[in-house]
C-alpha positions, 0 to 999 in steps of 0.5 A: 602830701605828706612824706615821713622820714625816719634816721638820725637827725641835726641841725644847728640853732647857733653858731657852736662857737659862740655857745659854752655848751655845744648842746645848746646850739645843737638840735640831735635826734639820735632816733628822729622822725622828719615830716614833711608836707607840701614842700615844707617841715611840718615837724621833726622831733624825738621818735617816740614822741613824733610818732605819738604826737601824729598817731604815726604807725610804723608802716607810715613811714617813707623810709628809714634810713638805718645809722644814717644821718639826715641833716639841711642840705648844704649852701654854696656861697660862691661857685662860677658854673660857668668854669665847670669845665675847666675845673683841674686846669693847670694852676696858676696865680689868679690873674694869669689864671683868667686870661688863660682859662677862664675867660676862653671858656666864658665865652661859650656861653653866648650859646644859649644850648651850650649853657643849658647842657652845662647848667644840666651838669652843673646842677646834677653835680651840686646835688649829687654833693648835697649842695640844695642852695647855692650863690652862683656868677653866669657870664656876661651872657644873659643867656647863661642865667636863663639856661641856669634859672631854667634849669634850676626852676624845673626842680624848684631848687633855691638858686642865687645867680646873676649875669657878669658885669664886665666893661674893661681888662677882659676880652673884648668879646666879653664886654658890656657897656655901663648902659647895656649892663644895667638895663640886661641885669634889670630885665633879669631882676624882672623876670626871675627874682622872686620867681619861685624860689629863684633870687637875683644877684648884681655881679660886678664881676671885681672891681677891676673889670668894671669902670666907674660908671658901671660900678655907680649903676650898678649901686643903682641897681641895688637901691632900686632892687634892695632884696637883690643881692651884691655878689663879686670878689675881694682881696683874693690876691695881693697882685690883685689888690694893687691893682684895684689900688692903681686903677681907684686912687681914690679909694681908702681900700679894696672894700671902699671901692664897692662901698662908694658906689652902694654896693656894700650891704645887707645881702653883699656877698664878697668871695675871698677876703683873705687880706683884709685891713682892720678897717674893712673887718669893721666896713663889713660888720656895720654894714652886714655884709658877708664873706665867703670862705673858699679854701680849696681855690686858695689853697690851688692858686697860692692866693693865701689863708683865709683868718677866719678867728679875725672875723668872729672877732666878738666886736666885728663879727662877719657873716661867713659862708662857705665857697667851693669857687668851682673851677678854680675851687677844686670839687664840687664836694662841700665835705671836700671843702671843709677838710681843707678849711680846717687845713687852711684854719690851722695853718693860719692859726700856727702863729697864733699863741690861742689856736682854735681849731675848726671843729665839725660842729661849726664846720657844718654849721657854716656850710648849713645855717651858718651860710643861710644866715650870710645870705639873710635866708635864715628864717627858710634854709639852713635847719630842720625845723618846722616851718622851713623849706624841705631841704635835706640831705641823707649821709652815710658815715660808712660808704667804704672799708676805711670809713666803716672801721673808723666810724665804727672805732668811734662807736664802739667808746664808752663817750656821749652820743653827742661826744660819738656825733661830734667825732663822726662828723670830723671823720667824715669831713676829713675823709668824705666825699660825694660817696657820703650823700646817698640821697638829696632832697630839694623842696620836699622832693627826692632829686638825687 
């Protein structure tokens, strides 16, 4: 089955940062044609050339989306579904943050129906934002990652989950033992990793909530299941990290915590990481772990500002992702998030005598190719080319009054297409929202 698509097109090839000239990280059709077949990208490419390569007529194509821009779909790197409801809940810092909001609502999902009407929500909204992938936390239900797999398998959605591990300093109704936590996530690992396009992620939910013995099998896991991932929280909030540090003594660092009992990899995922000592910067690079960035839930609980130059650091550069960390995070919206990672980066940045700023071109990298590359899936999301899986979004720059005139004041200059692009993306990352995406595509099929 064949589906050809025609509209202005990007994708990223590089981190944009780490090239002297944008255009040799920057794949831009200003005219595009995208082909797809079979939930895949046969080719995308130049109009004229496209059409002639395939011998395409112009009644051929599916459908032209004039002055709108398709590009990967976006990648969440760390989202707890199971907080959608208490999204906007009145802030507070982190830890009193979990006792009264968060672990009150987690509980509802030992309700497997429950579960799956909140996966059905939750769902829709990740697409409705033009979010195709994403790295999700369940509770320590195994009936939440049923429902959520379910759901996202009916689609054939590209979905990272796990179940909670959590055997201490929570609700005892929220509890697990070391044992029965190892054996829930192995049954889980064995019905859906793989599964389609369906990965499993081991989920201590942080360090504090787990005890020695869970943490140690939890590294078991890990080894026995190398291509599962690692996916929990660090150094999100200094009263947190003093914490950690009284209840492991033993332990050189936040970081070290999880590194002594195996968790510390390829395909180790840690939300946050906003007060890092330079010893965990190096831990991570070595070991090919990756960060997810999550500014809107750090701006909300006054947990800090994430240093992003700290981790692109030439000599220890990290893999980055980016998280909305929904319900602390504030919108399901990666635009939204993006608009305040760039408030985060330049606060950050005002005491510095070097300031880079965030620009789009790697904003939008980070939340496409630069997330597949944080969660080792490079090589199948995160760019339109041929060969990967189809998943797309179509954006429109113009869906309101305002932004009609200031993209079309952008337009309207004597600068390069690629200059004009360059500005529009910021435009829409400073001032877009959900309104923006006017179609989703997941494996090659339209489903918003």
């Amino acid at each position: 089955m064949i589906d050809i698509y025609m509209a202005e097109i990007l994708s990223f090839s590089k981190d944009p940062t780490k090239s002297k000239l944008s255009s040799n990280s920057i794949n831009y059709y200003k005219n595009g044609l995208l082909i797809i077949e079979n939930g895949f990208i046969k080719d995308v490419g130049n109009y004229e050339n496209i059409k002639k390569k395939y011998m395409i007529n112009d009644s051929d194509i599916n459908k032209i989306y004039k002055d709108k821009l398709i590009m990967s779909g976006f990648i969440d790197t760390h989202i707890h579904y199971a907080q959608t409801e208490i999204i906007g809940s009145f802030g507070e810092e982190l830890l009193p943050w979990l006792e009264k909001y968060t672990f009150p609502a987690e509980l509802k999902f030992k309700d497997k129906e429950y579960a799956s009407k909140i996966s059905d929500f939750f769902i829709h909204e990740l697409l409705k934002n033009g979010t195709t992938t994403a790295l999700v936390l369940g509770t320590v239900h195994e009936e939440s990652i049923d429902a959520i797999f379910e759901v996202a398998n009916s689609i054939d959605m590209r979905l990272i989950a796990g179940k909670v591990m959590m055997d201490r300093n929570a609700p005892k109704e929220l509890l697990d033992t070391p044992k029965d936590s190892y054996e829930k996530s192995e049954e889980l690992i064995k019905k859906w990793h793989e599964n389609n396009r369906l990965l499993y992620a081991i989920t201590p939910r942080f360090a504090p909530t787990s005890s020695n013995e869970q943490l140690k099998l939890a590294g078991e896991l890990k080894k026995k299941y190398p291509t599962t991932y690692v996916h929990t929280h660090l150094s999100e909030n200094k009263k947190e990290i003093a914490w950690v540090k009284s209840l492991f003594p033993q332990s050189k660092n936040y970081l070290d915590v999880y590194d002594s009992f195996g968790l510390v990899d390829k395909r180790s995922i840690f939300a946050h990481a906003i007060h890092l000592e330079d010893e965990e910067y190096q831990t991570l690079h070595d070991k090919g772990a990756a960060i997810s960035f999550c500014p809107t839930s750090n701006l909300f609980l006054g947990s800090g500002l994430f240093k992003i130059r700290e981790m692109k650091k030439e000599n220890r550069d990290i893999k980055i992702g980016l998280g909305t960390d929904v319900g602390a995070g504030t919108s399901f919206s990666m635009i939204k998030t993006l608009a305040e990672a760039y408030k985060v980066i330049s606060l950050e940045q005002n005491n510095n005598t070097k300031r880079e700023a965030f620009g789009s071109f790697e904003a939008f990298y980070q939340a496409t190719l630069g997330a597949a590359q944080s969660l080792y899936l490079d090589d199948k999301i995160g760019k339109i080319e041929k060969g990967y899986e189809a998943d797309f979004i179509v954006i429109d720059f113009k869906p309101d009054a305002l932004q009609n005139l200031r993209i079309n004041k952008i337009e309207e200059s004597k600068k390069s297409d690629l200059e004009k692009l360059e500005e529009k993306l910021f435009a829409l990352m400073i001032m877009g929202d959900d309104r923006n995406i006017i179609s989703t595509f997941v494996n090659g099929k339209k489903v918003y």
